[in-house]
C-alpha positions, 0 to 999 in steps of 0.5 A: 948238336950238343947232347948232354944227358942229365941223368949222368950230370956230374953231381956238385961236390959238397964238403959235409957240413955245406948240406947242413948250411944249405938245409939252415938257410933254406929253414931260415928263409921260410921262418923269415917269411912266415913271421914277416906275416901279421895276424891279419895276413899283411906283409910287413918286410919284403921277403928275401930270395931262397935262390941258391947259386951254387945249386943253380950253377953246379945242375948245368954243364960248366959251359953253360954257367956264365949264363947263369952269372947275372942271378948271382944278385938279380931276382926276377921281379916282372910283369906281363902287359905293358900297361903304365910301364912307369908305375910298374918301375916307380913300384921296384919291378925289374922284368918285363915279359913279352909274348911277341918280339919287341923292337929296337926301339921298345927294347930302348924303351924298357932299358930306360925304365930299367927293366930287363926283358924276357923276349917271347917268340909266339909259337903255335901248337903241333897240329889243330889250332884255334884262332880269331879266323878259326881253326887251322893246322900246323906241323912242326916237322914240315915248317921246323926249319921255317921257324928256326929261320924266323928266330935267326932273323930276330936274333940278328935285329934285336939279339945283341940289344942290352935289355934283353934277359930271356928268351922264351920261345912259346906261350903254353904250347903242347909239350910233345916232341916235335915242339920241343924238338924245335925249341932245342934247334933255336935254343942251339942257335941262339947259343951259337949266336950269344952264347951267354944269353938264357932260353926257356920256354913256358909251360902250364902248371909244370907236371912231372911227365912233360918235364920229363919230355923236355928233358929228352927232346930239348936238353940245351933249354936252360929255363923253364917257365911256367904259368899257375893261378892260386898258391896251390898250383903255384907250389905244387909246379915248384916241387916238381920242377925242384925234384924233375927238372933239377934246373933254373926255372921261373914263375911266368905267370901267376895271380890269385885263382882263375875262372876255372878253379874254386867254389862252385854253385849247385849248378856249376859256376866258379864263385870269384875269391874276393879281393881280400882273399886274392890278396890273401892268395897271392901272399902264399905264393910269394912266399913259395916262390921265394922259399924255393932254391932254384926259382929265379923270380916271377912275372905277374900277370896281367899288368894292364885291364882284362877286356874279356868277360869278367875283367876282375879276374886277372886286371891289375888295373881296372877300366872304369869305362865297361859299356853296356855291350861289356866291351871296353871304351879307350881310356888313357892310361893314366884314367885306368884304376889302380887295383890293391893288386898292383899295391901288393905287387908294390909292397912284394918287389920293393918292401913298401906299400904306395903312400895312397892305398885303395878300397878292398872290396871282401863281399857282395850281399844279395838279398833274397832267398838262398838255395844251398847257399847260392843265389837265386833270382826271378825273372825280371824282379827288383832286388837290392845288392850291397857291398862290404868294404874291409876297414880303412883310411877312405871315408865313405862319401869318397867311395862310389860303387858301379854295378853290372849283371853279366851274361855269359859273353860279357854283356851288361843286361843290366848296368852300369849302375852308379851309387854313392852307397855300398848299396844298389837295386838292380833288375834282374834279367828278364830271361832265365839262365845260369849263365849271370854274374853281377859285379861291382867295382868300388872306386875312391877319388884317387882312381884306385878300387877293386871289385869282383863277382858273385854267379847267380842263377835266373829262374823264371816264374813257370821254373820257381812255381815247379821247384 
């Protein structure tokens, strides 16, 4: 078993003027990307990488740098979700991350696409898990050798396939140290095996004291991966895995905010940005991620369609086929919706937006009365609804709408509701709740659209009569 104690790392000897250089190009880079945004927020050159090898090589122990040599020009530039893999190679992106090992074949796949891979090995969480089949338990200290046996076999069928990037052993698992006392046994192992091949492991948001627990229990990782939603949780992640970690990490997976974060109403629910501030969103935490020394790049997520409850959230492609159940119908790949998201994306990995761009959804007006600036229907009302679509190339009498209310569970009480006007009347549900959001998607004749949603509260008549 190696040992090596980060706290006694030789430290880079740098000759006096190399910090300054090191401080200009770090400035240059962040003034480069600031001024690359127009007033109105668009990208217009695509960003360089701020990752500075020698930083990155000189935090690891000299046996360990050849692993490192393949980001002397490569910057992570990837996609969680297997969804129309062509377009994703066709927008410039080079990564695609798996959460479950990938075949031979797939693996040939991918390499044919170009894309490097970051194989996933799932791993479940010390002690109470929860499931499909429901909750169960697992311990790391009576099944340690049992996993580290499976990855062997792995690594023996697919381990020597050229694709392969990374190695990510686990998908937000617990940070404690029976975990990550297993996570240094397969690190060993691998190394043992191929010794020039990276491992990491992916964490949420990247806090200071589990850095720190990774440090000590598994201190022959080389990457640390972490998934963070909104620009916010993006940089905040970075500064602690420059100032703790000290080593190459990357973004595994990030997007605009999630259903957990944001404005809330008076009762509670997450208002969803909209798609002009997603987009808005994500700009910031490219350019962070581009700004920081020892970011090896980033993996979107999701490429492909959201099935659960509220699918606009993470989608990069929307399924224009939501049934009134809020489940999803099969839909061939090429009928899925293309998002301004993956335009963005597009526009961020090779410098350019696609030829054809789609509509921006940026409001959903509710009409009715306002309480504290939310929404409040009766039971069982017809109200009208609308939606604003930001200025563009599309003429109108190209744009349909589809309208939804939501339950809780993902259910349409009402909808799918099609328009040719940015305007619909709706019913509302005949039970009261808080639980209700209504979305809408707006579609052009290119399959390309977007759409979000907007929280709104049902009172019934005995509940209005009382407020």
């Amino acid at each position: 078993m190696e040992i090596f104690s980060w706290e006694q790392a030789a430290q880079p000897q740098v000759k006096p003027g190399s910090v300054f250089a090191l401080v200009l190009r770090k400035w240059c880079v962040i003034t480069c990307t600031l001024l690359a945004l127009s007033p109105a927020g668009n990208l217009v050159v695509s960003p360089a990488s701020a990752l500075d090898y020698a930083a990155l090589t000189n935090s690891v122990p000299p046996t360990h740098v050849a692993r490192l040599e393949k980001f002397q020009n490569f910057q992570i530039k990837g996609i969680c979700g297997t969804a129309r893999l062509d377009l994703a190679a066709a927008y410039g992106a080079n990564t695609l991350r798996t959460y479950t090992p990938p075949s031979r074949e797939q693996l040939d796949q991918y390499q044919r696409l170009g894309l490097k891979v970051i194989v996933g090995i799932w791993m479940p969480h010390d002690g109470e898990n929860s499931g499909k089949n429901g909750k169960w338990d697992y311990d790391y200290r009576k099944s340690e050798d049992q996993q580290v046996k499976a990855l062997e076999e792995i690594i023996d069928r697919i381990g020597n396939h050229p694709a392969i990037l990374m190695w990510c052993f686990g998908n937000e698992v617990h940070v404690d140290p029976p975990y990550l006392q297993t996570v240094n046994r397969m690190s060993e192992l691998l190394h043992k095996k191929h010794p020039d091949q990276l491992t990491s492991l992916t964490m949420i948001n990247a806090p200071k004291e589990k850095l720190a627990l990774i440090k000590q229990y598994a201190p022959n990782l080389d990457v640390i991966g972490y998934n963070s939603y909104g620009h916010g949780a993006v940089g905040g992640a970075i500064k602690n895995l420059e100032e703790v970690w000290g080593r190459a990490y990357y973004v595994s997976e990030f997007g605009p905010q999630g259903p957990w974060w944001g404005r809330k109403t008076a009762w509670g629910a997450f208002y969803e940005q909209s798609y002009d501030e997603k987009l808005a969103d994500v700009r910031q935490s490219f350019a962070k991620i581009d700004a920081a020394p020892r970011c090896l790049g980033s993996t979107m997520f999701l490429w492909g369609s959201w099935s659960q409850q509220l699918p606009t959230y993470f989608s990069a492609f929307l399924n224009p086929d939501v049934n009134p159940d809020g489940t999803h119908g099969e839909v061939a790949e090429q009928d899925l919706l293309i998002t301004p998201m993956t335009e963005e994306f597009c526009h961020y990995w090779s410098g350019h937006y696609p030829t054809n761009r789609g509509p921006v959804l940026t409001k959903i007006t509710i009409a009715g009365p306002k309480y504290a600036g939310d929404t409040v229907l009766q039971a069982g009302e017809r109200f009208n609804a609308s939606a604003t679509v930001a200025d563009s190339d599309i003429p109108a009498d190209k744009l349909r709408y589809c309208w939804w209310i939501l339950d809780k569970s993902g259910n349409a009480v009402c909808g799918p509701k099609e328009t040719g006007q940015p305007s619909a009347e709706l019913n509302a549900p005949t039970k009261g709740g808080t639980n209700y959001t209504i979305m809408v998607y707006v579609i052009d004749q290119n399959k390309r659209a977007s759409g979000f949603t907007v929280p709104v509260k049902v009172e019934d008549k005995q509940s209005a009569s009382l407020r």
